[in-house]
Residue, then its C-alpha position, 0 to 999 in steps of 0.5 A: x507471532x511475525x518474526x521482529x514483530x510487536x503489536x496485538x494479535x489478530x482475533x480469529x476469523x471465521x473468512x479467510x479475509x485479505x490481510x494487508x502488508x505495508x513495506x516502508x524500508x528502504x534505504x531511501x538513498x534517492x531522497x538524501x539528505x531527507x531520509x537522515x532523519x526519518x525514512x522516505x515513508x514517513x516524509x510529508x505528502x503535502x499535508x500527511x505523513x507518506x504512509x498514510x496513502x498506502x493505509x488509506x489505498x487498504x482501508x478503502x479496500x476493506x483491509x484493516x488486519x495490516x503488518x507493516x514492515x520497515x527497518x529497525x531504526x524507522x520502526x519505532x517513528x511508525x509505531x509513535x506516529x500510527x500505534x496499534x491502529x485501533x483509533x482506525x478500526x484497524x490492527x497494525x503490527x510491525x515487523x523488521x526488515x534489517x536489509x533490504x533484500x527485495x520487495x518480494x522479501x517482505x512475504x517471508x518476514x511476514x510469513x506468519x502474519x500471512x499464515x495462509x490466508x490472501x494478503x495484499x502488499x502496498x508500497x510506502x511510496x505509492x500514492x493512488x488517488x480516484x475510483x479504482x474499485x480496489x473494495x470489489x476487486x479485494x471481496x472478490x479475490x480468492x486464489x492465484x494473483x492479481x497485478x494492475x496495469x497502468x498505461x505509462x509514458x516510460x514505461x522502461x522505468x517498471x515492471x511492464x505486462x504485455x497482454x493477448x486481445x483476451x487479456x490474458x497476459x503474455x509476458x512481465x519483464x522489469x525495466x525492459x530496455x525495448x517494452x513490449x507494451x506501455x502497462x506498468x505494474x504498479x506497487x499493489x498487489x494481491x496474492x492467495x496463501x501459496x505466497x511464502x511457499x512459491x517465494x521461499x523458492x525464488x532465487x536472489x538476482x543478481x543484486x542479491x534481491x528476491x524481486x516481485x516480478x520473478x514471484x509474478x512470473x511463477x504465478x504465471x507460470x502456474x496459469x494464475x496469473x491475472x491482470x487487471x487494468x487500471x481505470x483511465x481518470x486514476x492517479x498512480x504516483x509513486x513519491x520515491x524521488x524529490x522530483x516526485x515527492x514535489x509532484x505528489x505533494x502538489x497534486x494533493x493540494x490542487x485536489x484537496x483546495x479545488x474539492x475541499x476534501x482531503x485526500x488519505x484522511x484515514x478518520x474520515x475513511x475509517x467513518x466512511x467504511x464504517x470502521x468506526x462508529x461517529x461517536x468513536x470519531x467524534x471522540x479521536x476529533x477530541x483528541x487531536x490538537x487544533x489544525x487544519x486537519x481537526x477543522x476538516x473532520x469537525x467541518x466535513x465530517x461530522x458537521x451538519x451535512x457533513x459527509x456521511 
């Protein structure tokens, strides 16, 4: 079992398929007061909780064995809001981040979720939105890493990758006070089962945080490093302030009214990917009160023509 952790365990597999790991800790200081009463993950995105994004990003990738991380008072809000996930087609565990001590931290509370296979990391504050290909990039992946690159206006803000004209990346800096290039790195990233091994060997920074993009640079280190571009036309939002939170929150509703498709509906994905059966969803639609988003699923869904 993952230290702190609750939920089912997972069966067996016969692959060593990409598992999946949500960090939603944080102290949430940037979106104070808010994050009193509930943390930044679970505040709303127009209209679904935050962390349905980065379950939506995973589920669209084929992910659906998942450990979610979070601090001890926010853990129980997660498991009423998402359960064990199997109204998805998934496998949702939990696990305690009592401080936080780094992004790159959550591979050692996860270590034996991780138990050797690959597994794929997503923050709770990152929203993608287009056709990423993440499904063929996570089928494919089997050894070393895999960041993305994301072509920025400020760049100094991220973690930044410079690549040669092969593609081959040259160096990876956090915050750079003068970038070398305008590729951020994005909170999604993908790792073989050498993950717990090469960050028990990380040393704190100097704000006491073991950071991804020192576990980055000893993939790099070792030559298994790779970068892939992000397709222009792909939204990147990362919703950890209140500006960002209203711009997030905004883009959703221009693309949901505009195309009249939601945006992260984790039924519909579930159906698509064919996590679940119709009548498995037509029974969850059962279960949920009258809104919108019950309409948008008995309408779009499974509704004659609906999206199948």
């Amino acid at each position: 079992m993952v230290p702190g952790a609750r939920g089912l365990v997972a069966p067996p597999q016969a692959e060593r398929l990409v598992k999946g790991i949500v960090l939603a800790g944080g102290a949430g200081s940037r979106l104070d007061p808010i994050t009193r009463v509930a943390s930044k993950q679970l505040q709303p995105v127009y209209d679904k909780p935050m962390v349905y994004y980065p379950l939506a990003t995973l589920l669209d990738a084929g992910i659906n064995d998942i450990l979610l991380i979070s601090t001890p008072q926010d853990l129980p809000r997660f498991e009423s809001l998402l359960g064990d996930g199997r109204q998805w087609g998934m496998t949702i565990r939990y696990a305690e981040q009592p401080a936080p001590k780094g992004i790159a931290q959550a591979f050692l509370i996860g270590a034996d979720f991780i138990a050797g296979d690959p597994v794929a990391l997503i923050l709770g504050d990152n929203i993608f939105y287009g056709a990423a290909g993440f499904d063929a990039v996570v089928a494919s992946f089997r050894t070393g890493a895999l960041v993305f690159g994301y072509p920025v206006r400020d760049p100094e803000r991220y973690g930044v990758v410079e690549l040669d004209d092969d593609g081959r990346v040259v160096s990876l800096v956090e915050k750079p006070e003068h970038p070398r290039s305008n590729l951020a790195v994005p909170g999604f990233y993908l790792y073989d089962g050498k993950v717990v091994e090469l960050t028990e060997g990380l040393r704190p920074s100097a704000r006491g945080e073991l950071e991804i993009t020192d576990l980055n640079k000893a993939y790099l280190d070792r030559g298994e490093l790779r970068v892939k571009r992000l397709p222009r036309g792909l939204a990147w939002l990362d919703s950890g302030t209140h500006d960002s939170l209203l711009e997030a929150a905004n883009f959703v509703a221009t693309i949901e009214h505009r195309q009249g498709l939601k945006v992260a509906c984790l039924e519909e994905i579930a159906y698509r990917k064919a996590f679940i059966t119709e009548a498995e969803l037509a029974a969850l639609v059962r279960t949920m009160p009258n809104s919108s988003y019950r309409a948008y699923l008995e309408t779009m869904v499974l509704g004659e023509g609906g999206l199948r």
